[in-house]
C-alpha positions as CSV (number, residue, x, y, z in Angstrom):
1,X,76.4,30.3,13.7
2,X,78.4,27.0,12.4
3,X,79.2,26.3,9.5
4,X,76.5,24.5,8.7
5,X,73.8,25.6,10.3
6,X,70.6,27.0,7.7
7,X,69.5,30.7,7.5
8,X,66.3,31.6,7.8
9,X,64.3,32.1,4.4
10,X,61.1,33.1,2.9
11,X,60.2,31.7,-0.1
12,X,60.5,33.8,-3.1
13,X,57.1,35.1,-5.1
14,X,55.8,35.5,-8.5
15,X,53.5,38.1,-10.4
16,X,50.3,37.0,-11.9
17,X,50.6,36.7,-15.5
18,X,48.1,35.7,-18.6
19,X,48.9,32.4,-20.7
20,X,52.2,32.9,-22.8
21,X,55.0,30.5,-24.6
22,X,58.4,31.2,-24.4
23,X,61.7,29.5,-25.1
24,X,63.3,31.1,-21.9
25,X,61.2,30.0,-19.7
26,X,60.1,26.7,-17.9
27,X,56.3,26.1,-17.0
28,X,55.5,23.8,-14.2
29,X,51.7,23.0,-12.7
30,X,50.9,25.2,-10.1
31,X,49.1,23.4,-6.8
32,X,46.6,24.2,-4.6
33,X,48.1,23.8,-1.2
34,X,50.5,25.3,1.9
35,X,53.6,27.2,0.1
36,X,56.4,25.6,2.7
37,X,60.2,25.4,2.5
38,X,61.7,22.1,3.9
39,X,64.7,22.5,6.2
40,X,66.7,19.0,6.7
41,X,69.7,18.8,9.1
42,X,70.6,16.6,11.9
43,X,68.1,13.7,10.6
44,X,65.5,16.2,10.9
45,X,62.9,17.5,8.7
46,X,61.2,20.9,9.6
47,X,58.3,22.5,7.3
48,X,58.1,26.0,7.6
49,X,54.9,28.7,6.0
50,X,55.4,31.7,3.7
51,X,55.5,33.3,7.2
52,X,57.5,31.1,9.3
53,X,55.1,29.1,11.1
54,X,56.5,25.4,11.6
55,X,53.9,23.3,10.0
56,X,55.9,19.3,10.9
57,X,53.4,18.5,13.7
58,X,50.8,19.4,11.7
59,X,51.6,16.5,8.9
60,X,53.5,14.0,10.8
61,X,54.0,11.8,7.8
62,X,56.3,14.0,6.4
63,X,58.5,14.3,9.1
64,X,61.0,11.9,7.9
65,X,61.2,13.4,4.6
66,X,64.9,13.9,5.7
67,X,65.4,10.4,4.5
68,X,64.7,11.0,0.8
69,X,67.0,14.0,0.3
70,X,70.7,13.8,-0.2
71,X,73.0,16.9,0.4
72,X,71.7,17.9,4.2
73,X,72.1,20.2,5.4
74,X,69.3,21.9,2.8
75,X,66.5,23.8,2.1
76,X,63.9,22.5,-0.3
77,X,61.2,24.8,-1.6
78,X,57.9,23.3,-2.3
79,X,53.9,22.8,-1.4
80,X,51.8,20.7,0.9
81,X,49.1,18.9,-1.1
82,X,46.2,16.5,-0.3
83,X,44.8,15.0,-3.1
84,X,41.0,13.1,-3.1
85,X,39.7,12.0,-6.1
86,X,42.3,12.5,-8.2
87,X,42.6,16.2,-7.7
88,X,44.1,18.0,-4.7
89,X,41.7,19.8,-1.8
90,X,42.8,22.9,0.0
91,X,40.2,22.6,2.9
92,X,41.3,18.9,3.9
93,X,44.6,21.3,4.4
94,X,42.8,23.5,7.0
95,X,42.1,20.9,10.0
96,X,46.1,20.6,10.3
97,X,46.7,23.9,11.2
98,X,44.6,23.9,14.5
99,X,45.0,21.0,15.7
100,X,48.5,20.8,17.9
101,X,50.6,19.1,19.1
102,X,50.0,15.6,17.0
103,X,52.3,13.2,16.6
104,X,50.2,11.0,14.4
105,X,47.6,10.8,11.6
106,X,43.8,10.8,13.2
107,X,41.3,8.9,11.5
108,X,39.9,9.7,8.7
109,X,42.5,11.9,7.5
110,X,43.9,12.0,3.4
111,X,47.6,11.2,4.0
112,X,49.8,14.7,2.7
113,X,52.2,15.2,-0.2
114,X,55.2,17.3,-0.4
115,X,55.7,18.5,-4.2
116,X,59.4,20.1,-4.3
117,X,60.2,22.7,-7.1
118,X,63.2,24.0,-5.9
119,X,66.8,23.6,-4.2
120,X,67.9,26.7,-2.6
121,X,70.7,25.1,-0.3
122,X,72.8,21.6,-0.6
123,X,75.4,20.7,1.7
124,X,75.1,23.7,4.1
125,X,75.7,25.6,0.6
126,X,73.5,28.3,-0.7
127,X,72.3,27.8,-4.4
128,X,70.3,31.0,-4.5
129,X,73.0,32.5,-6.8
130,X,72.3,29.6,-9.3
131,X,70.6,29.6,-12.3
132,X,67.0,28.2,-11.6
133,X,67.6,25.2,-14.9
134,X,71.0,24.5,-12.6
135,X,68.8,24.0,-9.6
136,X,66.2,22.0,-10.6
137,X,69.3,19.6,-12.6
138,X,70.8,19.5,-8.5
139,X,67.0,19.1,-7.2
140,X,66.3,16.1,-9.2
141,X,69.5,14.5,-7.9
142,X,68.6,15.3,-4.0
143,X,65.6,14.1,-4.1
144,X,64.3,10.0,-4.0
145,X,60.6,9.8,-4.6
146,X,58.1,8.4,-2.6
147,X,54.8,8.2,-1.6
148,X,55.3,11.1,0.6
149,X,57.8,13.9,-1.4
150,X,57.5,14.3,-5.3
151,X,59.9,16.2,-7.7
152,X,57.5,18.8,-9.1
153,X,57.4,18.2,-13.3
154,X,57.8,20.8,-16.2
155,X,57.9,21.2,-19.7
156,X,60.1,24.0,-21.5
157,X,58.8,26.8,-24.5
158,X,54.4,25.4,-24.4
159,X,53.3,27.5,-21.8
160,X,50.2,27.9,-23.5
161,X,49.8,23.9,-24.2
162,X,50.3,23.3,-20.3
163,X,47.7,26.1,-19.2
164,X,45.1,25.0,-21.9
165,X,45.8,20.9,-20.2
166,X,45.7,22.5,-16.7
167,X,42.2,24.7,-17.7
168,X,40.5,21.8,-19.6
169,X,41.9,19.0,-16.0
170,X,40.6,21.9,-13.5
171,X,43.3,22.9,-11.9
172,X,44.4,25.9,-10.1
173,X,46.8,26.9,-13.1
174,X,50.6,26.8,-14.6
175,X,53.9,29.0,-12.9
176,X,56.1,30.4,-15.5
177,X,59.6,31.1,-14.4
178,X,62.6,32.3,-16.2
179,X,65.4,29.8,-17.2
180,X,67.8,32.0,-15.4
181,X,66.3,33.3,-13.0
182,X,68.1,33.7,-9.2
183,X,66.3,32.8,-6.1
184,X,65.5,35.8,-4.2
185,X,64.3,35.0,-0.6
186,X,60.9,37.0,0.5
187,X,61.1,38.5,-2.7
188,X,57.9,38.8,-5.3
189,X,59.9,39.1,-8.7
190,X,58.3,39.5,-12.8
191,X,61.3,36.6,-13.4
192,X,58.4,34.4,-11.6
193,X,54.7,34.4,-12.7
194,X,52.0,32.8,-11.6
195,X,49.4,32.4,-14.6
196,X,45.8,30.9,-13.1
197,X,42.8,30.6,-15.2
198,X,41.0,33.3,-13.0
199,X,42.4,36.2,-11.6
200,X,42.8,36.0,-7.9
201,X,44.4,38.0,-5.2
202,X,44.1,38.3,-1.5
203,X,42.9,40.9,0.1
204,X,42.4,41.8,4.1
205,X,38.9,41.9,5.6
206,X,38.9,45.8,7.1
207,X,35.1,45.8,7.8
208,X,31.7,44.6,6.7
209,X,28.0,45.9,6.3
210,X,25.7,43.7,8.0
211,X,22.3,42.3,7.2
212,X,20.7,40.7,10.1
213,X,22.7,38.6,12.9
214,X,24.0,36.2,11.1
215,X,25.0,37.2,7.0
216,X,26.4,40.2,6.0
217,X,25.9,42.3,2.2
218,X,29.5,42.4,1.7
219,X,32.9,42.9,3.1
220,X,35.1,45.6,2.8
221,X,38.6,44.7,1.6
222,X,42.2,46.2,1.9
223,X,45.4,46.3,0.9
224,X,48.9,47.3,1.8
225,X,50.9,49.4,-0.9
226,X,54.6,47.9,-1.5
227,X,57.0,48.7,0.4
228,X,55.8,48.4,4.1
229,X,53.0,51.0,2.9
230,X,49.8,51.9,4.1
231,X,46.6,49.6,4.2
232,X,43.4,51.3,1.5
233,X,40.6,49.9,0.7
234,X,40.2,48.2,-2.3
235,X,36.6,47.6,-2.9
236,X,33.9,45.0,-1.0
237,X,33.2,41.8,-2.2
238,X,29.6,40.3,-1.5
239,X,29.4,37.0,-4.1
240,X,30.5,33.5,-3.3
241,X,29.4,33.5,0.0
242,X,27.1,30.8,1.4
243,X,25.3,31.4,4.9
244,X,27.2,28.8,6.9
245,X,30.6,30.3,5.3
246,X,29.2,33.9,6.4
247,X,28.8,32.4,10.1
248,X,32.2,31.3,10.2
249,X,33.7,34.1,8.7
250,X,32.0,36.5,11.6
251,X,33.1,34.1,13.9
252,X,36.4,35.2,13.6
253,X,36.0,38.8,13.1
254,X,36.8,41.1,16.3
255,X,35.0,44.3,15.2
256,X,36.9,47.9,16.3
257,X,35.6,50.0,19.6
258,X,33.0,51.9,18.9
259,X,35.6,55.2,19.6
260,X,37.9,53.3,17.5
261,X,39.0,55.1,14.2
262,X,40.2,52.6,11.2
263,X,43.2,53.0,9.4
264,X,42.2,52.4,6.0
265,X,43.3,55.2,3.7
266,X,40.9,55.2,0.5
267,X,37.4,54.2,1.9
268,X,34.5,56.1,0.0
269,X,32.0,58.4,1.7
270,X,28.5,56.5,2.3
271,X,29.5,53.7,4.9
272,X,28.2,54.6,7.5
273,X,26.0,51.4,8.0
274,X,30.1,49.9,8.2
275,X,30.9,48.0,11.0
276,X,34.8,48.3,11.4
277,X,37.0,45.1,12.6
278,X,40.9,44.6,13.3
279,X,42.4,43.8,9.9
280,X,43.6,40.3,10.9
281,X,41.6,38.1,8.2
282,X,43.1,37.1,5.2
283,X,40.9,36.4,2.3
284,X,41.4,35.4,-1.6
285,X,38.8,36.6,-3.8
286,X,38.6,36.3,-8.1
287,X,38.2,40.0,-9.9
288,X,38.0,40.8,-13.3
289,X,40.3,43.0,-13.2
290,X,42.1,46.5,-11.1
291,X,40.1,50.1,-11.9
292,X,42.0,52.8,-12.7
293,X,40.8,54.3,-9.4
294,X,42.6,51.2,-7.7
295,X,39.6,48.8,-7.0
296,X,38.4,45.3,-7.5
297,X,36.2,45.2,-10.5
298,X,33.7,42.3,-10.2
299,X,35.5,40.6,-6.8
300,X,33.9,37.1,-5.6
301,X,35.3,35.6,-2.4
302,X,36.8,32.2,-2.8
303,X,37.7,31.5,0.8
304,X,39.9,32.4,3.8
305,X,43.9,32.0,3.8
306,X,44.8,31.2,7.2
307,X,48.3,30.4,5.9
308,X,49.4,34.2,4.7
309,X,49.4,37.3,7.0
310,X,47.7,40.1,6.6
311,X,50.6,42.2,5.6
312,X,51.2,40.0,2.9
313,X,47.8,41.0,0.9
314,X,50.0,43.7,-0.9
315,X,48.5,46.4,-3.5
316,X,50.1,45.0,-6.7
317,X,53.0,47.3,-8.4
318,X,52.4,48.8,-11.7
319,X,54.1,47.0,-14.3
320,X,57.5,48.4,-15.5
């Protein structure tokens, strides 16, 4: 590898967190979009997903984002926004991820924006060793706005000021992070903490009990315990679904052999109306909170995340 040639990263994650104020800590809005991290080198700009998936041909008016950031070769850590109305919209997101190669905007679709929070290499130089306030003084310097890349904004100590604005604007919440805090690639750290005005997590679709041919009662959800553990079952969710979003979530279910055993540690007696599928299908639903027995209390789905894995729908850790 040269000199300066870029590693491959994945971007560093946060806990989920209720509303707090602290002088050590910086508190930026939190979007609702595609997590990415933006590699630039040779006059080239490459978006990459949480899991690696290059995302440039899918938003082709970013691909000359190289242009607005000083210090290449570098990595930029940010999200892929479209905003309508004033307010940004996750499913005008979702038509760019299946439709590929293109090498230019179609008609009809919401120009993209890149919103950058963090600079985790400059120069062919890491920065992940860096105090985060140390990055974002380097990141503001790097970067020219435009209509296409912003510098994400934050405020320091009113953490509680900036989530009561975001609640009260309707947006998907505030991140919290730590003044000091490192940048640890692929790593989900309590130095990070994402604080949204409903609990959410996401969860892998393991099964679902049908009703009919066309709507289900609920599906069964799953989780992976840290540490490359095992998948269990974590409850079923059957709000927040309407009939045309049922159809297109069976659509892309593959249900399990019928002499196929699941793999889900945890599931109760009493399914036996269950109708088993490959746990492929990413989901994020709301809850009101974990039972002691380790299941969703009130889940509602919110929709599908076709831009996380399945074996990143982890089993949250107890707090320490």
């Amino acid at each position: 590898m040269s000199a300066t040639a870029l590693p491959t990263l994945a971007p560093m994650l946060a806990y989920p967190a209720d509303p707090f104020s602290s002088a050590e800590y910086l508190y930026e809005p939190k979007w609702d979009g595609f997590r990415c991290l933006i590699y630039v080198e040779n006059n080239t700009t490459q978006l990459r997903s949480r899991n690696g998936a290059d995302l440039t041909s899918g938003f082709p008016e970013l691909a000359m984002i190289h242009r607005q950031i000083r210090g290449a070769p570098a990595i930029l850590d940010g999200e892929i926004v479209i905003f309508q109305g004033g307010k940004e919209h996750f499913h005008l997101l979702l038509p760019r991820m299946h439709h590929r190669p293109r090498l230019t905007l179609r008609s009809g679709d919401v120009p993209a924006l890149l919103i950058v929070f963090d600079l985790l290499y400059s120069q062919g130089k890491p920065l992940l060793d860096m105090p985060l306030q140390d990055r974002k003084t380097h990141l503001v310097q790097a970067v020219t706005a435009n209509e296409h890349i912003i510098v994400n904004g934050y405020i320091t100590q009113a953490g509680e000021a900036l989530f009561d604005a975001a609640v009260a604007q309707g947006r998907e919440g505030i991140m919290a992070k730590h003044l000091h805090s490192l940048y640890l690639p692929g790593k989900r750290s309590r130095q990070w903490l994402k604080i949204k005005p409903l609990r959410t997590t996401e969860a892998v679709v393991i099964g679902y009990i049908p009703k009919g041919n066309d709507v289900f009662v609920s599906l069964a959800l799953g989780q992976y315990l840290p540490e490359n553990g095992p998948l269990i079952y974590v409850g079923n969710v059957g709000t927040g679904f309407t009939e045309a979003i049922m159809q297109e979530i069976l659509d892309d279910l593959q249900p399990l052999p019928l002499d196929a055993t699941h793999l889900v540690q945890g599931v109760p007696e009493g399914y036996g109306s269950m109708i088993w599928v490959v746990p492929r299908m990413a989901v994020e639903v709301r809850y009101l909170e974990y039972t002691p027995a380790g299941s969703l209390r009130h889940p509602g789905y919110r929709r599908q995340r076709h831009d996380i894995e399945p074996q990143e729908c982890v089993f949250p850790a107890p707090e320490v």
